[in-house]
C-alpha positions as CSV (number, residue, x, y, z in Angstrom):
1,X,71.1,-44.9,84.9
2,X,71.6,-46.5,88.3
3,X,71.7,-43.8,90.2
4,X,68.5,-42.3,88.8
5,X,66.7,-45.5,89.6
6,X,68.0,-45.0,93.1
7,X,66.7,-41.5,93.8
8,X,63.1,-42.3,92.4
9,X,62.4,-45.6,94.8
10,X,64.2,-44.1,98.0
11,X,62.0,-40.8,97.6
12,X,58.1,-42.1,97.1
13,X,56.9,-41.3,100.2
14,X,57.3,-37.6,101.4
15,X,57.1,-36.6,98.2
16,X,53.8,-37.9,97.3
17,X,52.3,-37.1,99.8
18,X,53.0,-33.5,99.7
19,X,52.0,-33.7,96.2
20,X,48.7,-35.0,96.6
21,X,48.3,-32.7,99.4
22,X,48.8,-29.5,97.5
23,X,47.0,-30.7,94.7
24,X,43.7,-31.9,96.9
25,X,44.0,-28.2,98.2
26,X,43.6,-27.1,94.9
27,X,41.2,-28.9,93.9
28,X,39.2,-27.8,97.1
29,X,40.1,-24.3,96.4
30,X,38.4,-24.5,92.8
31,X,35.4,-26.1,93.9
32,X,35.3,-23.1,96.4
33,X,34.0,-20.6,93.4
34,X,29.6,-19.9,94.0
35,X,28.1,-20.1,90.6
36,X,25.1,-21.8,89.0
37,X,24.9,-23.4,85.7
38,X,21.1,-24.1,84.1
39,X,19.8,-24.9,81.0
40,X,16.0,-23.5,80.4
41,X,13.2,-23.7,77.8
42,X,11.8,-20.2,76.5
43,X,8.3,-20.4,75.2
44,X,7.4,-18.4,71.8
45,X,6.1,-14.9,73.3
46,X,7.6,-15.5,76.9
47,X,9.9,-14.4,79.8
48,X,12.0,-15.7,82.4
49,X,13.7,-13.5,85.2
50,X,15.7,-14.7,88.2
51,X,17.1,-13.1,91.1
52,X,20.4,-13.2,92.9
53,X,20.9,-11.3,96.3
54,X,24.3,-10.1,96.2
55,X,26.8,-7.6,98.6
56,X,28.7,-4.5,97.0
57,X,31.8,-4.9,95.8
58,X,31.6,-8.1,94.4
59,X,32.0,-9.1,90.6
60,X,29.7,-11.8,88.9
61,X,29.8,-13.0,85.3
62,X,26.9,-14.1,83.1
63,X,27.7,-16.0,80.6
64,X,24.7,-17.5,78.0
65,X,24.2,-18.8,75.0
66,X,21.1,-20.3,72.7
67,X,21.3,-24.0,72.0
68,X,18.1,-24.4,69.9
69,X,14.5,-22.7,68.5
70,X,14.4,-20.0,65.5
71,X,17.6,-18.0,64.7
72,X,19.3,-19.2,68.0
73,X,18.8,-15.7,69.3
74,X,16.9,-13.9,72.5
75,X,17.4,-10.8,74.6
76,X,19.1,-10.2,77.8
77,X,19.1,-7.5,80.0
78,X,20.5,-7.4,84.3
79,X,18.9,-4.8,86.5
80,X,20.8,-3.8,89.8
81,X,18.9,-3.4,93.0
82,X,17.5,0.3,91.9
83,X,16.1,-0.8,89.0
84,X,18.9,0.4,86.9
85,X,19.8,-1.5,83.6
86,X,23.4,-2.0,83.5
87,X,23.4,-4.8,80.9
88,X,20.7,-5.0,77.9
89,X,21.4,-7.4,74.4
90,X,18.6,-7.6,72.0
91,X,18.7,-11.3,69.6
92,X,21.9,-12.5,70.9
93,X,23.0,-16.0,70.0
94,X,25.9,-16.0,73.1
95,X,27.2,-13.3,75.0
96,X,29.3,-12.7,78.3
97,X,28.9,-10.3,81.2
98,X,31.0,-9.3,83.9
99,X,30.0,-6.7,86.6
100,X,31.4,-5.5,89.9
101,X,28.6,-5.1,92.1
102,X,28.0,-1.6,93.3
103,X,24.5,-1.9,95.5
104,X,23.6,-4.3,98.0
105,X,20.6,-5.9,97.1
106,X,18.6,-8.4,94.9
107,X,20.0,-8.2,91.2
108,X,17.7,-9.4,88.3
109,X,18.9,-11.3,85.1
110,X,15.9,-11.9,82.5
111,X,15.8,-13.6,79.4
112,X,13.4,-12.9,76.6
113,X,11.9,-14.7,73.6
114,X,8.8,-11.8,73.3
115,X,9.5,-11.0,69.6
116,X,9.2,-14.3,68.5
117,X,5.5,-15.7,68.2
118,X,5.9,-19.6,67.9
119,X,9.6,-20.6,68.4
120,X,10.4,-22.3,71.3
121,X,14.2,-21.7,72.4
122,X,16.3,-23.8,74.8
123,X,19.1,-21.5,76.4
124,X,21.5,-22.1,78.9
125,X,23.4,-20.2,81.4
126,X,26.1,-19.6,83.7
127,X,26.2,-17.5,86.6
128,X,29.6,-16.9,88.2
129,X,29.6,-14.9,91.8
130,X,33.1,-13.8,93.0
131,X,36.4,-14.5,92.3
132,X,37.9,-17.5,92.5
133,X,39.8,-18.0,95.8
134,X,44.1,-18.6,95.0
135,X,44.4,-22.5,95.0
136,X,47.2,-22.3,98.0
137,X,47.7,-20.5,101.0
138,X,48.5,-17.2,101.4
139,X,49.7,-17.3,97.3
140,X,48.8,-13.3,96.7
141,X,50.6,-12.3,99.4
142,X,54.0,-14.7,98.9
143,X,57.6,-12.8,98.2
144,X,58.9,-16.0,97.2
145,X,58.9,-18.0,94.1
146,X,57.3,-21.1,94.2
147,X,58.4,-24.3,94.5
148,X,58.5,-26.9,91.8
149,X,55.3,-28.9,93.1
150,X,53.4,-25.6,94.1
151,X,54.0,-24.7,90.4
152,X,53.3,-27.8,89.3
153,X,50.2,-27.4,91.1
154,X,49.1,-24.2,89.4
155,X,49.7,-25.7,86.2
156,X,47.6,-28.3,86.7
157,X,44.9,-26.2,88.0
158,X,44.9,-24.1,85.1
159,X,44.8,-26.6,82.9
160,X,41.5,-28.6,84.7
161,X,40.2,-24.4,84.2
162,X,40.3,-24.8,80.6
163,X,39.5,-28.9,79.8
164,X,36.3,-27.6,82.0
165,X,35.9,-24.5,79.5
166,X,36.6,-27.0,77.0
167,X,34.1,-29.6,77.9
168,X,31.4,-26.9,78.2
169,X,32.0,-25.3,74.8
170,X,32.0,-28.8,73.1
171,X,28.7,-29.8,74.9
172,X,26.7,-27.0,74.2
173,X,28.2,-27.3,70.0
174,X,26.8,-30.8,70.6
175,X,23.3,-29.8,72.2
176,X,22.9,-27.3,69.4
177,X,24.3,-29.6,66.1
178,X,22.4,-32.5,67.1
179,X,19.0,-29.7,67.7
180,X,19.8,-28.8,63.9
181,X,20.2,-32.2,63.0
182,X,17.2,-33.1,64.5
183,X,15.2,-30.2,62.6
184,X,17.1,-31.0,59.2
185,X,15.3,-34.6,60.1
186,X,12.1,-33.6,60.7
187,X,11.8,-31.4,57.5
188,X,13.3,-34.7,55.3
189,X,10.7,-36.8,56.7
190,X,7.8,-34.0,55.8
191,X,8.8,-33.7,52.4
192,X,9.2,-37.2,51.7
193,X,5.8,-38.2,53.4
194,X,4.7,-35.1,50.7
195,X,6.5,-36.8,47.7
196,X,4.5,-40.0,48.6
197,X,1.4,-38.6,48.1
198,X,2.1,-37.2,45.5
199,X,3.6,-39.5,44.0
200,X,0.2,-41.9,44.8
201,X,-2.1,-39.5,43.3
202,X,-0.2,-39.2,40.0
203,X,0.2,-42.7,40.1
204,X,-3.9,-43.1,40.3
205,X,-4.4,-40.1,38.0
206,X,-2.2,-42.2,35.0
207,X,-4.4,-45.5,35.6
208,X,-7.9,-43.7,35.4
209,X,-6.2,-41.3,32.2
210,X,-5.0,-45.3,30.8
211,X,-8.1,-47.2,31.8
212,X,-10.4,-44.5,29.8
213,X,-8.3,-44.7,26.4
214,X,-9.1,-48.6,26.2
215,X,-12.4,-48.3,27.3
216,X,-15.2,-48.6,24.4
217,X,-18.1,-46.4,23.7
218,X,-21.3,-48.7,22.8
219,X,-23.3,-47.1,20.2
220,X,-26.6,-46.0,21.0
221,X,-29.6,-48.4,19.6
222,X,-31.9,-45.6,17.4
223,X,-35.1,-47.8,18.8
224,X,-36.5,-51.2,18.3
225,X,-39.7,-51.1,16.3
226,X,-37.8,-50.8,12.9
C-alpha cells in the first residue's frame, strides 16, 4: 500500500501533462471533421435543395431524418455535378448516405414534401464531408503499438464519437415524441371543446323538452255574447 501511494504523488507532473496533451490533440483532431448539421421546416406541397461544392475523390455522408408533420416521411434525392442522380428515396422517415465523390463540382441534396398537400414537416440533417483526420500524429502510418496513454486516448475519443451519436439520436426521439405529444394534445382539447357543446345543447334541449310538459294549455273562450 505504501509504496503505491509513493509512485502516484512522485509522478503527477510529466505524466499529466503528456496526458492532457494527447488528449487536447484529440480533441482538436475531432473537431477537425467539415460537416453541417440543420434542422428545416418543409411546407405542404414544397421543396428545398442545397448545394455543396465538393473535389473528386472525397466521401460525404448524408444522414436525415423527419422529426414532425403527417407520416413522418419525405423524399430525398443527391445529384452530382452532371446532373446524375446517384441517391433518390421516396417517403422516407430516416435514411443514411454515403458517397465517394467522383466529379468536381457543385453537388445538390433536395428534400421534398410535394405529395403531401397540407402537412407541414420539420426535418433535420447532417452533412458529413471527408473523413475524419486520425486523432495523433502520424497514427496510420505507425509500426508500433501504442502506448498506454495513446490508447487511452483513442479510447476516449471513441467513446466522445458515440455519447455524441448518442446525444443526437436521443434529441431528435425527444423533438419528435414531444411533436406527437403535442398533436395527441391538440386533438384532446378539440374533442373536449366538442363534448362541451354538446353537452350544452342537450342540456338546453332537456329544459325546453321539461319546461313544455308543465306548461298549461288555456282553453279557448267560444265568445262572450252568451
Amino acid at each position: 500500500g505504501g509504496a503505491a501511494g509513493s509512485v502516484r504523488v512522485a509522478m503527477p507532473g510529466a505524466v499529466r501533462v503528456a496526458v492532457r496533451t494527447l488528449c487536447l490533440a484529440a480533441l482538436l483532431g475531432a473537431l477537425g471533421a467539415v460537416g453541417t448539421e440543420l434542422t428545416l421546416e418543409l411546407p405542404d406541397s414544397a421543396q428545398r435543395c442545397f448545394h455543396q461544392e465538393l473535389e473528386s475523390g472525397i466521401k460525404f455522408t448524408l444522414d436525415y431524418q423527419v422529426i414532425s408533420g403527417g407520416h413522418y416521411d419525405v423524399d430525398c434525392y443527391v445529384e452530382d455535378p452532371n446532373g446524375k442522380t446517384i441517391y433518390q428515396e421516396t417517403k422516407k422517415q430516416y435514411d443514411s448516405f454515403s458517397h465517394h465523390t467522383e466529379a468536381k463540382g457543385v453537388y445538390t441534396f433536395c428534400f421534398s414534401n410535394e405529395f403531401s398537400t397540407f402537412s407541414h414537416k420539420i426535418v433535420y440533417f447532417d452533412f458529413q464531408v471527408g473523413d475524419e483526420p486520425p486523432i495523433l500524429p502520424d497514427m496510420n502510418n505507425r509500426v508500433t503499438a501504442l502506448t498506454q496513454m495513446e490508447s487511452a486516448c483513442v479510447t476516449i475519443h471513441e467513446m466522445l464519437n458515440a455519447v455524441i451519436d448518442s446525444q443526437t439520436h436521443y434529441r431528435l426521439r425527444e423533438a419528435q415524441d414531444r411533436s406527437r405529444a403535442e398533436e395527441l394534445n391538440g386533438r384532446v382539447s378539440y374533442w373536449s371543446v366538442g363534448e362541451t357543446l354538446i353537452l350544452f345543447m342537450v342540456s338546453i334541449g332537456q329544459v325546453m323538452l321539461l319546461k313544455s310538459f308543465f306548461t298549461e294549455k288555456r282553453p279557448i273562450s267560444s265568445g262572450a255574447g252568451t
